[in-house]
N, C-alpha and C positions, 0 to 999 in steps of 0.2 A: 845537926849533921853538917861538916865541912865540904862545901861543893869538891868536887873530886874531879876537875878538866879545870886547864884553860885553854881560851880561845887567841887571847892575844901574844905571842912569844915571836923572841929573833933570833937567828942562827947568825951565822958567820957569811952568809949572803947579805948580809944588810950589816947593822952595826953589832950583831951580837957576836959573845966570846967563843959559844961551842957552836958544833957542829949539828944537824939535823937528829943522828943518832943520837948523839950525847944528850942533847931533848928529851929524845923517846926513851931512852933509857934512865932517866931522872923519872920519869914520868912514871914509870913502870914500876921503880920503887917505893914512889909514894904511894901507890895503888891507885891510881886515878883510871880512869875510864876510856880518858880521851887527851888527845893534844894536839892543840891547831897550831901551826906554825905561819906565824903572821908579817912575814918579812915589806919591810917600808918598801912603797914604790912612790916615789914623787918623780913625775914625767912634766918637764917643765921646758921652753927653748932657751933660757937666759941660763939653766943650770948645767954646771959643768958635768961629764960622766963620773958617775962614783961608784962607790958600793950602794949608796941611795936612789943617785938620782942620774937621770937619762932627760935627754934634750928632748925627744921624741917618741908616740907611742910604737912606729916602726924599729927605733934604735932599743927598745925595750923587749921587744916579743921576742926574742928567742933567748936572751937570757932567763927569762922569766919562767918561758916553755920546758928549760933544761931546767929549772931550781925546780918545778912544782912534779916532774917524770923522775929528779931527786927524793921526793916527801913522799908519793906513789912506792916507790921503791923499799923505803925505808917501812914504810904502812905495810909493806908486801912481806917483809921481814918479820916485822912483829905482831901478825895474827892477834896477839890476844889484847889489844890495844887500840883503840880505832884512832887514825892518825889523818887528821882533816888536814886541807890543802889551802891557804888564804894568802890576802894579802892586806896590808895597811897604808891607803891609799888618800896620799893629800891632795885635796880637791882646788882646783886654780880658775878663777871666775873670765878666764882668757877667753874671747868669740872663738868657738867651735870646739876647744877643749871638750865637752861634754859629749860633743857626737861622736867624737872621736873617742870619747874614752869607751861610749856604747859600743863601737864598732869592735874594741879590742876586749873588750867582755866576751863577745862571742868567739874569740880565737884561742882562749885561755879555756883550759881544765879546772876551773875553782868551786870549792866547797862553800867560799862567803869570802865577803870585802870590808873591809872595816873601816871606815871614815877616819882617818886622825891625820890633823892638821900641825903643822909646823912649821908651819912658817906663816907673816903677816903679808899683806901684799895691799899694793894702792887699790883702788877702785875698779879698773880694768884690768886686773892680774898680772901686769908688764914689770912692776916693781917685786921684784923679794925679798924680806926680810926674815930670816931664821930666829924662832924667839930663841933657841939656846944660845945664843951668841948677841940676844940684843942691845945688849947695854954698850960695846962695842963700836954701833952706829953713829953716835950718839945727835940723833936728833931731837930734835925741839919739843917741847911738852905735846904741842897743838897738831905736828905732824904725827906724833906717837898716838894721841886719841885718834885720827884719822885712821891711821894702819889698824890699830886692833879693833876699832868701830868695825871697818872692812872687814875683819878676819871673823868678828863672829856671825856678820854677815852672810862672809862666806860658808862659815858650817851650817848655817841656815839652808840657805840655799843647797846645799851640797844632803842635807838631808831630803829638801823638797823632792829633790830631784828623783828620789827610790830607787839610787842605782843603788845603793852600800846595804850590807846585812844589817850593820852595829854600827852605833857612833861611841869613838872613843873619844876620854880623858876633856870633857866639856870644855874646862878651865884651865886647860895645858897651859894658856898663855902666863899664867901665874909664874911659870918659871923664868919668866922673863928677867924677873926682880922689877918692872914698871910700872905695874900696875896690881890693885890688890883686889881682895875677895868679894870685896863690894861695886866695882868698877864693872861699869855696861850691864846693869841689871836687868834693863829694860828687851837688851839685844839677848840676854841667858835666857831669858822667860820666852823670848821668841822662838827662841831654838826649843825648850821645852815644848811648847803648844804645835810647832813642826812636826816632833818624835811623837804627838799624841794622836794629830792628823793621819800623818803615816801609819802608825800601831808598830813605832819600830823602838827596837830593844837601844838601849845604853850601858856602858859601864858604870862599876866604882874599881875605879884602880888602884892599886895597893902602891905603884910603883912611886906615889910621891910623897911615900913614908921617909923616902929616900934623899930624894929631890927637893921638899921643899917644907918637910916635915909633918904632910897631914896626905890623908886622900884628895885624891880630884873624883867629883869634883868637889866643891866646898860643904859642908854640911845643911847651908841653906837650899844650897840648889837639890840635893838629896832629896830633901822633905817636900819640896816642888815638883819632884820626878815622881814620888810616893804618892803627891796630890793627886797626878793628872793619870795613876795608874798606867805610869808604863816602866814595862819590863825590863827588868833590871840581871845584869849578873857580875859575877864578881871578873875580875882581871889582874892577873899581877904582874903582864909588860916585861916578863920576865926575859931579860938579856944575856942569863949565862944560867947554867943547871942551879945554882945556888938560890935563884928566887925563882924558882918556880912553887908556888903555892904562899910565897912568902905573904908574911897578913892576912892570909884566909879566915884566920879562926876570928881575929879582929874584927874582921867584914864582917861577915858574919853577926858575931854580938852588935854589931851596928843597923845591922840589917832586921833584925830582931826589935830594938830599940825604936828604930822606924815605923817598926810592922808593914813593913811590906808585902803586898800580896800576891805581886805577878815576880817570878822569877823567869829566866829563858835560856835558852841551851837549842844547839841544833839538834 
């Protein structure tokens, strides 16, 4: 049986191509159950305002507050559909970030928060570097190990912390093109024994069938998730109605092939 929801999706409030409805109504055709609309929030001070990202967790609440009274609406529309409310939120190792982002949890209406990181940052989170755009930089071999050392650091951390529902896409940084599948082993294993501590769920993403020609995260780190029995589901990141469910059946026979035993769903 092909999982029938996803949790991770973007509308046109962040980077994706449709609209909220246009989601639900993809959704409805494929029969699915459910669909979380999981639009990026990166609240950072060195970032400029976007469709991403906000300098501030002040400069962010109300747009936030109108997009999730937008996905409410739309859930209120389509009764026979359950239509969750979330967001996918990169986590920045900056002094007070963290209480601050507590604080703005309890001012927001959300179903679940999802951890996914994008971008690399120095030590004290004051530096940003975006992996889609890394190669760009073009810094030195020794400051490039430093940044991603830091980044999975930071998802470390960012899971310890038990604010997020989900961690997404372990090994995003692979899109960098700088580094490869075997690169900071030691720092992926640490992140797994985190999500095991916690008892918190992770993805397999379908979306870097696309991206970078395989799942994230890599097939090793899979079997290590499988190891430490935590809960797993599928994700397809999907950014316009056309991939929404896309690679499921794939997942799936891999997830099969694994044997895995905990799956999860809100």
């Amino acid at each position: 049986m092909i999982q029938n929801f996803s949790l991770h999706t973007h509308t046109t409030f962040s980077d994706g191509k449709n609209s909220i409805s246009e989601m639900v109504a993809q959704a409805k055709k494929l029969g699915w159950r459910a669909i979380g609309i999981s639009d990026h929030l990166s609240i950072h001070p060195t970032l400029s305002k976007g469709y991403t990202y906000f300098s501030s967790f002040k400069e962010a609440l109300e747009p936030v507050k109108k997009h999730i009274a937008a996905i409410r609406q739309v859930g209120e529309e389509n009764p026979e559909i359950k239509v969750y409310a979330g967001f996918e939120v990169d986590y920045f190792p900056i002094p007070g970030w963290l209480d601050e982002f507590r604080e703005f949890k309890q001012k927001i209406d959300v179903d679940y928060l999802i951890n996914g990181n994008h971008q690399v940052t120095n030590k004290d989170g004051t530096e940003v570097y975006e992996i889609y755009h890394f190669q760009r930089y073009g810094l030195s071999e020794t400051k490039i190990k430093e940044l991603f050392r830091n980044h999975f650091n930071n998802i470390c951390e960012a899971v310890e912390s038990g604010e997020f529902t989900f961690l997404a896409h372990i090994d995003f940084a692979r899109w960098s093109g700088v580094i490869g599948e075997y690169d900071f082993v030691d720092e992926i294993k640490g992140i797994v024994t985190a999500l095991k501590v916690q008892k918190m769920p992770t993805e397999i993403n379908t979306k870097g069938k696309n991206s970078i020609g395989s799942f994230y995260p890599a097939r090793w780190i899979m079997e290590d998730l499988v190891k430490n029995d935590i809960p797993l589901l599928i994700s397809d990141d999907a950014h316009s109605v056309s991939q929404l469910g896309q690679y499921f059946g794939e997942a799936e026979d891999l997830l099969v092939q694994l044997n895995t035993a905990k799956r999860w769903s809100l």
